[in-house]
N, C-alpha and C positions, 0 to 999 in steps of 0.2 A: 328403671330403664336399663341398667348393668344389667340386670338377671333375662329379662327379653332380648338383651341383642346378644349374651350368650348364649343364648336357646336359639335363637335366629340364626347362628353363626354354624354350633350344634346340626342345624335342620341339613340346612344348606350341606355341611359335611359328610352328613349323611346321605343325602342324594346324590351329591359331588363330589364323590373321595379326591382330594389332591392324590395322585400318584406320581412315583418315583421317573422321571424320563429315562432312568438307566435302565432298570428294572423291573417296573412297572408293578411294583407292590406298593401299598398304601403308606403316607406319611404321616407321620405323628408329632404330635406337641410341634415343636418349632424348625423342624424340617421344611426345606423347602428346595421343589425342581429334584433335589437328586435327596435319597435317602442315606442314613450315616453309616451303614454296612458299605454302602455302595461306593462313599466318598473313601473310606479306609481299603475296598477292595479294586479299586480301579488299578489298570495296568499302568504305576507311574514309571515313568523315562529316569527321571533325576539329570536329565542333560546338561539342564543349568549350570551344574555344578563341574560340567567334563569338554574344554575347550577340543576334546578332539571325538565328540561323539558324532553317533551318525549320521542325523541331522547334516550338523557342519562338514563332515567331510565329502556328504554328496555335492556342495558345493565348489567343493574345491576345485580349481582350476577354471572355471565357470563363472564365477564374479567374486570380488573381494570385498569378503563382509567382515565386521568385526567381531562378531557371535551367532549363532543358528539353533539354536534347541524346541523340541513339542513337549509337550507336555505332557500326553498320553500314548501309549502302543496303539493302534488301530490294525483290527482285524475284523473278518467280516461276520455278522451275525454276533457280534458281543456288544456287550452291554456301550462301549465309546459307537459303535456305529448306531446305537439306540439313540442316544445321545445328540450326536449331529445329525441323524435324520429329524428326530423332532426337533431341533433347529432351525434346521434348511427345509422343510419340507411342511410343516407342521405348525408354522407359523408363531414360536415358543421362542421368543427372545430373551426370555429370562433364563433359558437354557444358556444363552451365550456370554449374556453379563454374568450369570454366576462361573461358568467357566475362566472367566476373563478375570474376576477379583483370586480364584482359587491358582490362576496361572502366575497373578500378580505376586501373590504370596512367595512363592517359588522362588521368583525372579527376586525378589528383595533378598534373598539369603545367595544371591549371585554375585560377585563381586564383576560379572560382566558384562552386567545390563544396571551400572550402579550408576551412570552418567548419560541417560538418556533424556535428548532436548527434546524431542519429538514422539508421537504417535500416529502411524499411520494404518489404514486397513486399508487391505487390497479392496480395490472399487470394483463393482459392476458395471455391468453395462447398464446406460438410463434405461433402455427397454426390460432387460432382466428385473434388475430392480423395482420396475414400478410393478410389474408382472407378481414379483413375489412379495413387494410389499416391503421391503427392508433390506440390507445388507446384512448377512450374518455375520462377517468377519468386523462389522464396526459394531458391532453387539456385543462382541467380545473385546473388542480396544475400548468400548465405554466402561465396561467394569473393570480391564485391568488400568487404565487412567484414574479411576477412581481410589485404587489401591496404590499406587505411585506417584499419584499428586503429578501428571503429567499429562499434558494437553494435547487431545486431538485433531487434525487435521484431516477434512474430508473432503476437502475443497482442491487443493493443489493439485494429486496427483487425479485424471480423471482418466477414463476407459475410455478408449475411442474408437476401436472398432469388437464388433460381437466376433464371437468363436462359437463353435460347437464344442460339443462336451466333450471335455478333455479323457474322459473316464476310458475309452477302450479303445486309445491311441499309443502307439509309442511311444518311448522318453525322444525321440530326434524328432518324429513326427508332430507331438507337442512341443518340444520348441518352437519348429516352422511355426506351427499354428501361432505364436504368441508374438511372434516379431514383430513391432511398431505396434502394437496393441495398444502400450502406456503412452501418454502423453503428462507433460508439467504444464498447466497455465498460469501460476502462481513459484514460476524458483525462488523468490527471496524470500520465499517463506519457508526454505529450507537450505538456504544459506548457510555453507560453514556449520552446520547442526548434524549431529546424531541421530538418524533414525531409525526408531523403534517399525517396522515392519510387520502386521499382524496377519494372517492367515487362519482358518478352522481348518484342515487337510491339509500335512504337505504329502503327495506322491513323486514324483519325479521333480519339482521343484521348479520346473518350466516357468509358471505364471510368477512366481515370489523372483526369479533371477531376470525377468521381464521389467519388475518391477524396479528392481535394485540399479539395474544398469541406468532405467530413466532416469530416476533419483541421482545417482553417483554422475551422470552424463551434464547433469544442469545442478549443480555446485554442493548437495552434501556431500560433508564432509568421511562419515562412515553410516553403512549400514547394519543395523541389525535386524535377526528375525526372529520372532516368538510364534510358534502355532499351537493349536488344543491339540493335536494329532498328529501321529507318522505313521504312513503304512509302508512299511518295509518290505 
């Protein structure tokens, strides 16, 4: 029965190549979602490690968070916008949870994100969401919760009104667009707590400083933010 359902597996493999989401060359032996070239040659930030990187300092003056880092460079046509498009697009949330355990990692060798009570992911709208199927940004808070032994919250902070795409607006112009967006229906469950703030793309940082202000407006205590991406 071992020797048929590795033939079976076999078969399948060969009609089905799993390929790489970054890349898009075939994966082997125990590879998975991203290939091991691709995991060692992605563009990393190391932000974690740097309380005045760039991340963080776009927020400066704009809301008061206790740490801000991504995880990856983002630019366009490379292998990280491969990446989040088959996430966001493509319907591949294993693309997000694996991002999310590999962000995890990071963050454990931070001593800035060492006291995190919380985990949040920026919500959708209930129409966008049901439309795509899933939130990507809580795809990627499930796998780095998973790495951190820290609990998610998807409930508290919720989206209240839709936006259009932010993508070829301006950094003031997306602000307007985001003001009152968030709402809390659940504060005590972020009471006096730390929270970890998740995001896939930061650009102008409009919708995550949306976010932070609601949070920090109805009683946590500090925010933080982690994303897979910055495009500078």
């Amino acid at each position: 029965m071992i020797a048929v359902h590795r033939l079976a597996t076999n078969l399948w493999g060969l009609l089905f190549p799993a390929l790489c989401n970054a890349c898009g060359n075939h994966l082997y032996g125990s590879e998975k979602v991203i290939c091991t070239k691709c995991l060692y040659d992605l563009p990393y930030t190391d932000f974690h490690l740097d309380a005045q990187n760039l991340v963080a300092k776009q927020f400066w003056g704009r809301v008061s968070l206790h740490a801000a880092m991504a995880l990856l460079h983002f630019k366009k046509g490379s292998k990280v916008q491969n990446l989040m498009h088959s996430l966001k697009y493509k319907g591949n949330t294993e693309v997000g949870e694996n991002l999310g355990k590999l962000l995890g990692h990071k963050l454990q060798k931070s001593s800035f994100y060492d006291k995190i009570d919380l985990i949040i992911p920026v919500p959708l709208h209930p129409k966008k969401e049901k439309q795509r199927g899933y939130n990507q940004s809580e795809c990627i808070a499930n796998g780095l919760a998973e790495v951190l032994q820290t609990p998610v919250d998807i409930n508290c902070l919720i989206r209240i009104k839709a936006t259009d795409s932010q993508t070829k607006k301006g950094r003031y112009t997306r602000y307007e667009n985001m003001e009152e967006v968030f709402s809390l229906i659940q504060p005590s469950a972020i009471a006096d707590k730390h929270i970890l703030l998740v995001d896939d793309v930061i650009t102008t940082g409009a919708t995550l400083e949306a976010c932070a202000n609601a949070l920090l407006k109805n009683g946590a205590s500090q925010i933080s933010i982690a994303a897979i991406a910055f495009a500078n």
